[in-house]
TIDO-513385 format. One record per residue (C-alpha): x, y, z. Coordinates in nm, 3 decimals. Example, Ala and Ser with C-alpha at 12.3 -4.5 7.8 and 13.67 -1.06 7.14 Angstrom:
BEGIN
<torlum><x>1.230</x><y>-0.450</y><z>0.780</z></torlum>
<torlum><x>1.367</x><y>-0.106</y><z>0.714</z></torlum>
// end
This chain:
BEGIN
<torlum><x>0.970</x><y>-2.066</y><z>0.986</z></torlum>
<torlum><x>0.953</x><y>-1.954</y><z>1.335</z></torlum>
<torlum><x>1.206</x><y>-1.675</y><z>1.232</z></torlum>
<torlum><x>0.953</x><y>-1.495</y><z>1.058</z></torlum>
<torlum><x>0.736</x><y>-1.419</y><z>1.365</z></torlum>
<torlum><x>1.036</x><y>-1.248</y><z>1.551</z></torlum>
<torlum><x>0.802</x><y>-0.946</y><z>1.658</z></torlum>
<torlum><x>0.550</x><y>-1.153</y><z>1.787</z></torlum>
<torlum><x>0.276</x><y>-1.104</y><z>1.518</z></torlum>
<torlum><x>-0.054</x><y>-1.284</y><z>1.616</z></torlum>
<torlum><x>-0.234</x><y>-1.418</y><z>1.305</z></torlum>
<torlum><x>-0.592</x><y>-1.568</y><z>1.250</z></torlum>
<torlum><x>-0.673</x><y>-1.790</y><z>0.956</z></torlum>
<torlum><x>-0.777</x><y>-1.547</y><z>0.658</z></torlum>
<torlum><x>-1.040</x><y>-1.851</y><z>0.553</z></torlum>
<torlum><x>-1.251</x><y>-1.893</y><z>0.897</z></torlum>
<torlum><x>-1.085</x><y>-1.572</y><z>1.118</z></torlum>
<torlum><x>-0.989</x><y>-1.828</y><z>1.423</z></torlum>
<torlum><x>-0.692</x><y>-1.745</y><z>1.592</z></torlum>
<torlum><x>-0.343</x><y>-1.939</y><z>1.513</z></torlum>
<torlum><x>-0.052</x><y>-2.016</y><z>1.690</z></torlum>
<torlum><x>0.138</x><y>-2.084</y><z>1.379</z></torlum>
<torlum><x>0.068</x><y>-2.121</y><z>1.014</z></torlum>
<torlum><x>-0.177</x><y>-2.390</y><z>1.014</z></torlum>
<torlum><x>-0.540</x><y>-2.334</y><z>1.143</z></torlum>
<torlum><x>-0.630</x><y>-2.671</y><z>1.357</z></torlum>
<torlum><x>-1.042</x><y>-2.597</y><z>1.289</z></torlum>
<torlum><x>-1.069</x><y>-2.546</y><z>0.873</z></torlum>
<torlum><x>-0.749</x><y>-2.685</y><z>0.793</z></torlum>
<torlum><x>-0.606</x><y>-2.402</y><z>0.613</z></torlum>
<torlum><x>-0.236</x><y>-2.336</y><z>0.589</z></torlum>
<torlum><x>-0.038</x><y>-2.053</y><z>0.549</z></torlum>
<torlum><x>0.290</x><y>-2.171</y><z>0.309</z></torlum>
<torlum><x>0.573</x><y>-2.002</y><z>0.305</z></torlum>
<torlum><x>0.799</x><y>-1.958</y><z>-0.046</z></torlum>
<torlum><x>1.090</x><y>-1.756</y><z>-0.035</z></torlum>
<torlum><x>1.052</x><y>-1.592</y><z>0.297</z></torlum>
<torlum><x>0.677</x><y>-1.481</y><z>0.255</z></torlum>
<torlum><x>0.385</x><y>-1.627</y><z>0.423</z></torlum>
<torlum><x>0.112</x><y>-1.709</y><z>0.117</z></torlum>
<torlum><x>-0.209</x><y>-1.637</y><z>0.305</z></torlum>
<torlum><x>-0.427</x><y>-1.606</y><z>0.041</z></torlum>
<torlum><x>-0.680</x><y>-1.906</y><z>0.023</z></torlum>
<torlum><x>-0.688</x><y>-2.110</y><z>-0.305</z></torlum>
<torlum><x>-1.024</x><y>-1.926</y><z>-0.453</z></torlum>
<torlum><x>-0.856</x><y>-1.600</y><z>-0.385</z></torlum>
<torlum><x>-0.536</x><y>-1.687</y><z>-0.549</z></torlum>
<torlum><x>-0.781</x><y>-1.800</y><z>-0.846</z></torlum>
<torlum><x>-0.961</x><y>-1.439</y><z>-0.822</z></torlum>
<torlum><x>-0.652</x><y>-1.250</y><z>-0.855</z></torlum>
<torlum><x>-0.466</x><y>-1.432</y><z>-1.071</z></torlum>
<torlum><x>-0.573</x><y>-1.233</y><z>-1.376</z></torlum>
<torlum><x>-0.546</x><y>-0.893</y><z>-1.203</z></torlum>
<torlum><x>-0.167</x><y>-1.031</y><z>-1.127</z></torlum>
<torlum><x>-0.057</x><y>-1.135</y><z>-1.427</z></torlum>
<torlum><x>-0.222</x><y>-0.840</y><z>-1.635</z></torlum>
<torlum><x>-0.033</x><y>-0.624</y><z>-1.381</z></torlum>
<torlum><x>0.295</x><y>-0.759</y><z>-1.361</z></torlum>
<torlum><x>0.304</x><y>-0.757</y><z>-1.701</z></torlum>
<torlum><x>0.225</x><y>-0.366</y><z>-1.741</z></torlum>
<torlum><x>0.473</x><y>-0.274</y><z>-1.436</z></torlum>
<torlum><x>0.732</x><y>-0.470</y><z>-1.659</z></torlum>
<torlum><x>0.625</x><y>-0.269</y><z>-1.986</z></torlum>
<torlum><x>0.660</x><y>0.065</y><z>-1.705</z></torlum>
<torlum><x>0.979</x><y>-0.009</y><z>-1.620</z></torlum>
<torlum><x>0.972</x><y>-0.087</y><z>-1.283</z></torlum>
<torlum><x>1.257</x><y>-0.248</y><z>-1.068</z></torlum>
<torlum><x>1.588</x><y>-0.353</y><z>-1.184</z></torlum>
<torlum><x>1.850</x><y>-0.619</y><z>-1.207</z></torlum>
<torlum><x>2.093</x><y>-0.380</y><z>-0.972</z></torlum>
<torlum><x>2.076</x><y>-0.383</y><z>-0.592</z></torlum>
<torlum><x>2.139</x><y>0.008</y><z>-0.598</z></torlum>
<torlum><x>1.803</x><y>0.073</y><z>-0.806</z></torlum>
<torlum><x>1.607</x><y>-0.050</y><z>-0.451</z></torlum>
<torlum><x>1.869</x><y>0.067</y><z>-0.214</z></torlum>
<torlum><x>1.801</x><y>0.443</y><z>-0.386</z></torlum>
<torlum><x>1.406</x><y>0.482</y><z>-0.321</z></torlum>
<torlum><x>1.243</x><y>0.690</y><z>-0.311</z></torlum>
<torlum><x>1.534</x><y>0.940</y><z>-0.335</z></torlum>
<torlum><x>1.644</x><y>0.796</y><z>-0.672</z></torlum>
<torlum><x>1.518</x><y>0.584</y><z>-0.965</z></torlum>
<torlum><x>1.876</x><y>0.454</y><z>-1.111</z></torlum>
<torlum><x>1.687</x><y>0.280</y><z>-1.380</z></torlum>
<torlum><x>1.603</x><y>0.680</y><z>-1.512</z></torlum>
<torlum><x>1.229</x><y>0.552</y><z>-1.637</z></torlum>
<torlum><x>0.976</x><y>0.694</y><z>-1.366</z></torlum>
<torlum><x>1.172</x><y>0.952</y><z>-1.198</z></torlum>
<torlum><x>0.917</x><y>1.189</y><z>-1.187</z></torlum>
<torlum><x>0.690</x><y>0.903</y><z>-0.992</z></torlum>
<torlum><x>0.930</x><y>0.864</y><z>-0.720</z></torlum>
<torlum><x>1.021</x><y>1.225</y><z>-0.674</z></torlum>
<torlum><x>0.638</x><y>1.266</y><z>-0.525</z></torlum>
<torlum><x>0.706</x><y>0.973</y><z>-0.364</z></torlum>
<torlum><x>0.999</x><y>1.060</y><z>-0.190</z></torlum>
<torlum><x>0.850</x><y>1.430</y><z>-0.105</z></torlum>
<torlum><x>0.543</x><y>1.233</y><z>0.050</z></torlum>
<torlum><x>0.789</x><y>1.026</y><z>0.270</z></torlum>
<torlum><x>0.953</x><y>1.318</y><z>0.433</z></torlum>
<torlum><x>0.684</x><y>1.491</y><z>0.526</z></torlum>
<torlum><x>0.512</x><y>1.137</y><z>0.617</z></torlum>
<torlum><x>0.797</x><y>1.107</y><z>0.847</z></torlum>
<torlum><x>0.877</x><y>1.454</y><z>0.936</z></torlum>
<torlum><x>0.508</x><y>1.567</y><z>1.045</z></torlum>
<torlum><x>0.319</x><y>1.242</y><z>1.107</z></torlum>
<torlum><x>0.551</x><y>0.941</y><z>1.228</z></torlum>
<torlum><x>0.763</x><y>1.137</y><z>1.419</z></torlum>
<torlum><x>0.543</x><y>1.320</y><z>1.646</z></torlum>
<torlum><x>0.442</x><y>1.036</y><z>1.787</z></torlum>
<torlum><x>0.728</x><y>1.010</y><z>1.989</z></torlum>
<torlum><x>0.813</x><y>0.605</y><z>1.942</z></torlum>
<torlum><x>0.889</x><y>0.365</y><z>1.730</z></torlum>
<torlum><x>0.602</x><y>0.129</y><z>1.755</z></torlum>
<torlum><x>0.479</x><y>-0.096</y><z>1.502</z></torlum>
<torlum><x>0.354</x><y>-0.052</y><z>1.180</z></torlum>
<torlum><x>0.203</x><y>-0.264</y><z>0.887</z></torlum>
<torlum><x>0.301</x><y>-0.140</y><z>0.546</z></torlum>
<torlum><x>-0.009</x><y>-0.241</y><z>0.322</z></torlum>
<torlum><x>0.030</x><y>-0.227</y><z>-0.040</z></torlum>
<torlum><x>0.452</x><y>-0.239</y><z>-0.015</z></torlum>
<torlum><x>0.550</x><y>-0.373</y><z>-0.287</z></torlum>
<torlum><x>0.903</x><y>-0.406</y><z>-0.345</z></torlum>
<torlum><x>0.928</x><y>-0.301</y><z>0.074</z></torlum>
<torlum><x>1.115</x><y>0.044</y><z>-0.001</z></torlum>
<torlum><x>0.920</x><y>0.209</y><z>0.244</z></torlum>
<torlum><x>0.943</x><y>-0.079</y><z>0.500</z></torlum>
<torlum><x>1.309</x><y>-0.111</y><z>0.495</z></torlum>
<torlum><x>1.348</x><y>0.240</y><z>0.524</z></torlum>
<torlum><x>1.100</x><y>0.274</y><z>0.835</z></torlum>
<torlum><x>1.281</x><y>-0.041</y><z>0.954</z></torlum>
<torlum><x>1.630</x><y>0.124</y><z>0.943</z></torlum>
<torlum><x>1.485</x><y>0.404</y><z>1.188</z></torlum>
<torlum><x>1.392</x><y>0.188</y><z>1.454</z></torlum>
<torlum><x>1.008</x><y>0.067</y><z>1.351</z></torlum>
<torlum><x>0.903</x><y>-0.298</y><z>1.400</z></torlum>
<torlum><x>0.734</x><y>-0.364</y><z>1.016</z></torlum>
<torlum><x>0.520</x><y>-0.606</y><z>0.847</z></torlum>
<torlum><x>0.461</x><y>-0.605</y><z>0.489</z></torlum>
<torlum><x>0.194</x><y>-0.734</y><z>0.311</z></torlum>
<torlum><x>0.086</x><y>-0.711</y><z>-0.100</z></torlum>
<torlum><x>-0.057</x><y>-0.918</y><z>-0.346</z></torlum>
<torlum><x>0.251</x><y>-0.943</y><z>-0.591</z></torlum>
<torlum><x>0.550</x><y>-1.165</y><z>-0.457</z></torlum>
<torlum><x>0.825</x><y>-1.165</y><z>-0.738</z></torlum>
<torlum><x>1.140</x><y>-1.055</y><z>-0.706</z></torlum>
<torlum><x>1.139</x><y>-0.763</y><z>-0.934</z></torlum>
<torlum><x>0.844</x><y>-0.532</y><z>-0.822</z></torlum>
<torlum><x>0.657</x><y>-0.713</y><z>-0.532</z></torlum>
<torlum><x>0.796</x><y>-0.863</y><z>-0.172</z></torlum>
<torlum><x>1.037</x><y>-1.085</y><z>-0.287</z></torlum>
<torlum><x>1.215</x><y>-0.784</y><z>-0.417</z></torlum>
<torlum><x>1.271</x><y>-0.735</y><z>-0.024</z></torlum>
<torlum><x>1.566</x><y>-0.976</y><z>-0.043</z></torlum>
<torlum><x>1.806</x><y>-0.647</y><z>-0.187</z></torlum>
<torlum><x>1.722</x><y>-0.554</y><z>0.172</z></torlum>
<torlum><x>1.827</x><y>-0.843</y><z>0.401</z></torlum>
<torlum><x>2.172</x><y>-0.795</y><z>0.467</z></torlum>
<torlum><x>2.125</x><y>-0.376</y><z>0.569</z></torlum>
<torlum><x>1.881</x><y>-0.518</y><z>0.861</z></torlum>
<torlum><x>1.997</x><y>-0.735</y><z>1.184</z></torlum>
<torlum><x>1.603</x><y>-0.934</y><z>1.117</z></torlum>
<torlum><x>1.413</x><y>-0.963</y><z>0.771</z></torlum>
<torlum><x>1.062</x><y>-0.793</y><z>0.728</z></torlum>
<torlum><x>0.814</x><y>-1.024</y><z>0.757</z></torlum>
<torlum><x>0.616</x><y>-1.025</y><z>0.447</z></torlum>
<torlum><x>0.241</x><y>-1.137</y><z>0.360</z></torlum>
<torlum><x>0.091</x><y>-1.204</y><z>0.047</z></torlum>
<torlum><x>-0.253</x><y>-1.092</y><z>0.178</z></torlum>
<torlum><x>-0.546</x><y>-0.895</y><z>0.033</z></torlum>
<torlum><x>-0.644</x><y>-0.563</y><z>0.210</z></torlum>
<torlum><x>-1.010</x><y>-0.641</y><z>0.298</z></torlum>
<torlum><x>-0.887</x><y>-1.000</y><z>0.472</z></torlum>
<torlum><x>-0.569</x><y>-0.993</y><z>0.658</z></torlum>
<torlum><x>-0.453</x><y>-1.236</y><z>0.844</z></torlum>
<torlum><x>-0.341</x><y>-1.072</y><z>1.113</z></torlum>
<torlum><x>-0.514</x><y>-1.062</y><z>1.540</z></torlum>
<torlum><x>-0.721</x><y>-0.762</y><z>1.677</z></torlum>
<torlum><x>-0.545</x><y>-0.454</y><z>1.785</z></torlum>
<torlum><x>-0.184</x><y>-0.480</y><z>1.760</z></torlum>
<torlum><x>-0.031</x><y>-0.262</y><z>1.489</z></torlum>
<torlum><x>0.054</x><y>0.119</y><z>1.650</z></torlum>
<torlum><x>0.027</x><y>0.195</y><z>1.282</z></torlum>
<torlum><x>-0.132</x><y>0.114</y><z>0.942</z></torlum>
<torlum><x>0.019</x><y>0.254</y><z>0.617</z></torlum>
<torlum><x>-0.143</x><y>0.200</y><z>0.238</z></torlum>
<torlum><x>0.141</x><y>0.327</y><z>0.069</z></torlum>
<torlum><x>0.006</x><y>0.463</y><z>-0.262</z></torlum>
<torlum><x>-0.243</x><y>0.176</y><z>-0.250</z></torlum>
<torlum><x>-0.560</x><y>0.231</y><z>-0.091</z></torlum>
<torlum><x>-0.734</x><y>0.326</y><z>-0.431</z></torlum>
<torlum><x>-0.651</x><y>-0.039</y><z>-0.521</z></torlum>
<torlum><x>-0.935</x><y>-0.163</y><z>-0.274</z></torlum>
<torlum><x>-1.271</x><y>-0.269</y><z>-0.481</z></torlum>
<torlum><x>-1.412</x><y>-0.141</y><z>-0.127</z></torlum>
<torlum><x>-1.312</x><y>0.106</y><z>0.051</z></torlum>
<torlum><x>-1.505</x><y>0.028</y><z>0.393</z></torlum>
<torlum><x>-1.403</x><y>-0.355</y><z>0.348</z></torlum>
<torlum><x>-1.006</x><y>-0.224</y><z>0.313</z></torlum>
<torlum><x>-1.045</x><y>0.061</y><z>0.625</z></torlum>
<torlum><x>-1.298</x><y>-0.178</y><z>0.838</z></torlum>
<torlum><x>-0.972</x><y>-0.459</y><z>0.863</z></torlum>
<torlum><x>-0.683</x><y>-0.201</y><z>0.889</z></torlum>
<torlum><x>-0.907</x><y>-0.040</y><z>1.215</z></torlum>
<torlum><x>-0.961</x><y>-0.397</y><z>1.331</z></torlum>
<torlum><x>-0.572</x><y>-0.438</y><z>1.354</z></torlum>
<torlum><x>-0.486</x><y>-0.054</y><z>1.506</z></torlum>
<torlum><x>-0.441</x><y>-0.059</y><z>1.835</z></torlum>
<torlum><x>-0.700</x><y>0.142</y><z>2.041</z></torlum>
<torlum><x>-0.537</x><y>0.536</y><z>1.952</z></torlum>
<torlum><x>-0.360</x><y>0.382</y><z>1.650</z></torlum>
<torlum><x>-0.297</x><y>0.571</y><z>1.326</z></torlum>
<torlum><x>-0.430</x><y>0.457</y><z>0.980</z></torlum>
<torlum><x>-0.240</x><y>0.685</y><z>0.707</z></torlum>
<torlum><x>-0.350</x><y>0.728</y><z>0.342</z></torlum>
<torlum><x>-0.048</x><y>0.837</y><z>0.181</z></torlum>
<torlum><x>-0.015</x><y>0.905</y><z>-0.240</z></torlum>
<torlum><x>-0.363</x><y>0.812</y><z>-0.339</z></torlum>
<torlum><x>-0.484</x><y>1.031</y><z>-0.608</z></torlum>
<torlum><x>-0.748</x><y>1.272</y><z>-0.468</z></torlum>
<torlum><x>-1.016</x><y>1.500</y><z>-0.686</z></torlum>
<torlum><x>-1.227</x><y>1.814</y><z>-0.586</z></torlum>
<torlum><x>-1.553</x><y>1.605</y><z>-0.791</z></torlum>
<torlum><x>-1.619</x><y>1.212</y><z>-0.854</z></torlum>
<torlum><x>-1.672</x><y>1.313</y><z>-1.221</z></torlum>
<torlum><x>-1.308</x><y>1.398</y><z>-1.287</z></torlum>
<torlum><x>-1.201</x><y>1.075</y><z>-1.101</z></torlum>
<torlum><x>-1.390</x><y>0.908</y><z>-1.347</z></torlum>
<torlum><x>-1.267</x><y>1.040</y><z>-1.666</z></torlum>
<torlum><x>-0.930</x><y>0.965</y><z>-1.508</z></torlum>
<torlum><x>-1.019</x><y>0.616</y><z>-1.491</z></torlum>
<torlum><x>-1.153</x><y>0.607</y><z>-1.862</z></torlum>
<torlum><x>-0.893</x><y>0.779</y><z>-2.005</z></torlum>
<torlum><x>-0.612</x><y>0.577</y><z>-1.798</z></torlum>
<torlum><x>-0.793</x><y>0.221</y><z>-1.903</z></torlum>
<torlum><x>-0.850</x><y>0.330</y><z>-2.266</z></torlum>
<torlum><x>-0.417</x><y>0.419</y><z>-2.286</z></torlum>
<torlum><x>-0.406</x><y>0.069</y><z>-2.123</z></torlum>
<torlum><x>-0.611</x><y>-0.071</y><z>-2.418</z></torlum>
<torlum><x>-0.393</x><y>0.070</y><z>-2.698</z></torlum>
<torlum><x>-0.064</x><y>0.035</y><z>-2.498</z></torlum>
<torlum><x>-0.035</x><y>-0.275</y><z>-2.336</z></torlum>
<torlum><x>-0.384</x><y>-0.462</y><z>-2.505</z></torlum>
<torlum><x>-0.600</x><y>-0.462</y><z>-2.182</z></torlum>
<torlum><x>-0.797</x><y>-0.184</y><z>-1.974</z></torlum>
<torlum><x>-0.629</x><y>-0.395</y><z>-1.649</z></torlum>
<torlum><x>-0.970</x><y>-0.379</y><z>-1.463</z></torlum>
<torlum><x>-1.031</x><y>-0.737</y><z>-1.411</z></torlum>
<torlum><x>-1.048</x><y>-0.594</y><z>-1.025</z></torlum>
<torlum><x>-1.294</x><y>-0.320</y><z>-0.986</z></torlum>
<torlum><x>-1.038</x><y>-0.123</y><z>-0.796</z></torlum>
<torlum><x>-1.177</x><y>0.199</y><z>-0.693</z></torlum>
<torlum><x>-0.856</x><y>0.420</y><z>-0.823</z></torlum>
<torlum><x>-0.948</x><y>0.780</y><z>-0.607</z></torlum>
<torlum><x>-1.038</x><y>0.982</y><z>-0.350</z></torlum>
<torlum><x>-1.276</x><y>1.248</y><z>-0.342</z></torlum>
<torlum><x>-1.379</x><y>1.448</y><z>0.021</z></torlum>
<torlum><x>-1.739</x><y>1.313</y><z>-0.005</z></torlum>
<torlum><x>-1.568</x><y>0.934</y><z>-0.006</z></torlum>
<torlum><x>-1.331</x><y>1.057</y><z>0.304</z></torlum>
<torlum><x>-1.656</x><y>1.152</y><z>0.454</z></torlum>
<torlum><x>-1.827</x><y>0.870</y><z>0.416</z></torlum>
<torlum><x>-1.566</x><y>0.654</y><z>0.542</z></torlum>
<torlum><x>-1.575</x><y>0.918</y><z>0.833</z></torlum>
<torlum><x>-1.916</x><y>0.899</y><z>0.956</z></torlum>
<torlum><x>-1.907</x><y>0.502</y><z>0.873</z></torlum>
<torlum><x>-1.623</x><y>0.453</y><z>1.120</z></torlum>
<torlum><x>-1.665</x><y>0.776</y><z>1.384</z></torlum>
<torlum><x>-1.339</x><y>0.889</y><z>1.321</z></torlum>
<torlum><x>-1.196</x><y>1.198</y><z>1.162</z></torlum>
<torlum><x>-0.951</x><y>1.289</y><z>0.912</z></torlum>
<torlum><x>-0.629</x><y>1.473</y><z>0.951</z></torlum>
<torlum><x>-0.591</x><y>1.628</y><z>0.630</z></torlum>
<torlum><x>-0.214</x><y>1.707</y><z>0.545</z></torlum>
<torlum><x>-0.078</x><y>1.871</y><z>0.232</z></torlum>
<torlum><x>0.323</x><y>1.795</y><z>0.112</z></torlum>
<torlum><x>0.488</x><y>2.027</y><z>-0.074</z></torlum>
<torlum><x>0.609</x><y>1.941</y><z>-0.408</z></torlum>
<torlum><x>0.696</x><y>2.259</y><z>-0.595</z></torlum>
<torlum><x>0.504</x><y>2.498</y><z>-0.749</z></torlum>
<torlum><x>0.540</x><y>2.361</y><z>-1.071</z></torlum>
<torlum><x>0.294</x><y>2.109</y><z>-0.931</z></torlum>
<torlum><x>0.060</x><y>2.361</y><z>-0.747</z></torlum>
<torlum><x>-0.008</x><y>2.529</y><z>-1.114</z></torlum>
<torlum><x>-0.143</x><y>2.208</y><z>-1.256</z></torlum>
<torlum><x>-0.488</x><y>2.256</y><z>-1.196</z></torlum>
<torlum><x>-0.481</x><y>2.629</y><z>-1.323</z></torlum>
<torlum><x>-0.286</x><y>2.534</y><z>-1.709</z></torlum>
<torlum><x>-0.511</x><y>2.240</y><z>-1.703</z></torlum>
<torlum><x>-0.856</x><y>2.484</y><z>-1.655</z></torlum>
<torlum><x>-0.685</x><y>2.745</y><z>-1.874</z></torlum>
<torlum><x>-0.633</x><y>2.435</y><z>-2.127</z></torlum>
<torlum><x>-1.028</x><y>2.281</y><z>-2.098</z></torlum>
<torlum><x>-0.843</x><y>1.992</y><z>-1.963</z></torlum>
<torlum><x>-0.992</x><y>1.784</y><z>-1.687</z></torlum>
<torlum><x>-0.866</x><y>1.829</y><z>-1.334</z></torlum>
<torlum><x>-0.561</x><y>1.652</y><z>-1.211</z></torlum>
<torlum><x>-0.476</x><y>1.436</y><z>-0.966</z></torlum>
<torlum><x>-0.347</x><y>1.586</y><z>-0.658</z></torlum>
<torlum><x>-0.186</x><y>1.427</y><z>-0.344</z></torlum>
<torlum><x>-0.222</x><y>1.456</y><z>0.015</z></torlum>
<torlum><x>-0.161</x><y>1.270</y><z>0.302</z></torlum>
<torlum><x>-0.511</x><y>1.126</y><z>0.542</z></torlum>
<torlum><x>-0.466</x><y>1.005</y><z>0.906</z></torlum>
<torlum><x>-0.726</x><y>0.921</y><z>1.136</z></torlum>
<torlum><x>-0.686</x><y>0.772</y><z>1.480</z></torlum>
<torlum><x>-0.843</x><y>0.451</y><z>1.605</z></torlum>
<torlum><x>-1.061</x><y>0.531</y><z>1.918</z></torlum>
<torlum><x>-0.937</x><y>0.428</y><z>2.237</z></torlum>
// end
């Protein structure tokens, strides 16, 4: 078990916030289990909470398509999707990346440590990891098709596993300012709060550590967000028999929510915009010319811990 601490991660209980030296917390008597290589830190009323959300979810990323039998489909991301189904997904994804790397990452100048929130099946974590980064993952789904345990396709391309936490965003389990980086990775309009989600990913930035919004979908007016919402629950309804909102997640961004998170926190937002052709810059002009509601677009937030 020790193994899975290699890069000296400190951790506090997620049910009373004392610190650990280990997995079990000597003052509420909460332990962290591990299964399969991930640490379960997810008390037993939030495993109850969620377990709807993760079922009705699994179940849809199944229906989707997502992951694969083959080693190659993971090895691939975000460059490829071998399985052919949501290629047009990962393409933004993989655009996102570069420039994530190119223009954010890398002008820091070192290869620190970073905590991959929201990582799913750990494409981006293995991929950081093979340049040098210490990672930690953490998500709420742990199977071996789309969530951590998929990060066993990984094991054998890195000299030490990522260590992986089944952890919700607004209570990690993780000590005070340690983490040179925090990632949500197309996840941070998952939170049901916003502040809750950004309030623990500051707590664990270093002092002048980056938090990064990357491939959250953003829209010029809170209205359009919403119709998105609608419309995306109601094809949920007639595709897969649920509207998959048994979590109020929040789903977008708009610039007054970036604000608000702003002036809640004191810090300020780097606003940075990938390119991804201009067949996706003309969106919102066929959609206007069409009376259709805005789309989504994509950009990529940072904002820097104070020191």
């Amino acid at each position: 078990m020790r193994a899975v601490f290699h890069s000296g991660v400190r951790l506090i209980c997620p049910c009373c916030k004392a610190e650990v030296d280990g997995l079990q917390c000597p003052y509420c008597g909460f332990r962290m289990e591990i299964h399969n290589g991930i640490v379960h830190a997810l008390p037993p009323e939030r495993v109850a909470y969620y377990a709807k959300f993760i079922a009705e979810y699994e179940r849809i990323r199944a229906a989707e398509g997502r992951g694969s039998q083959s080693e190659e489909f993971y090895l691939a991301l975000p460059y490829k999707d071998t399985s052919g189904r949501n290629g047009q997904q990962w393409k933004i994804r993989s655009k996102s990346y570069d420039f994530l790397i190119r223009h954010v990452l890398k002008p820091l100048q070192s290869r620190g440590s970073i905590l991959d929130l929201g990582a799913g099946n750990c494409w981006m974590s293995f991929r950081l990891a093979l340049l040098g980064y210490d990672l930690v993952a953490v998500d709420l789904l742990t199977n071996e098709n789309d969530g951590l345990g998929a990060a066993g396709h990984f094991c054998e391309y890195l000299s030490i596993p990522i260590p992986r936490f089944q952890a919700e965003v607004a209570c990690l389990p993780f000590g005070d300012d340690q983490f040179d980086v925090v990632i949500f990775n197309a996840s941070f309009h998952y939170a049901e709060d916003y502040e809750a989600a950004l309030r623990e990913a500051l707590r664990c930035l270093k002092p002048g550590g980056r938090a990064i919004i990357s491939d959250t979908a953003w829209y010029s007016r809170e209205e359009n967000g919403r119709k998105m919402v609608a419309e995306r629950h109601d094809a949920f309804r007639q595709r897969f028999g649920t509207a998959s909102d048994s979590v109020k997640s929040l789903e977008f961004l708009t610039d007054e929510r970036l604000k608000g998170l702003g002036e809640t926190f004191s810090i300020r937002w780097t606003i940075h915009r990938p390119w991804y052709g201009w067949r996706w810059v003309m969106r919102p002009w066929v959609a206007k010319l069409r009376g259709q509601r805005e789309p989504s677009r994509f950009r990529i937030y940072v904002a820097r811990k104070h020191a």
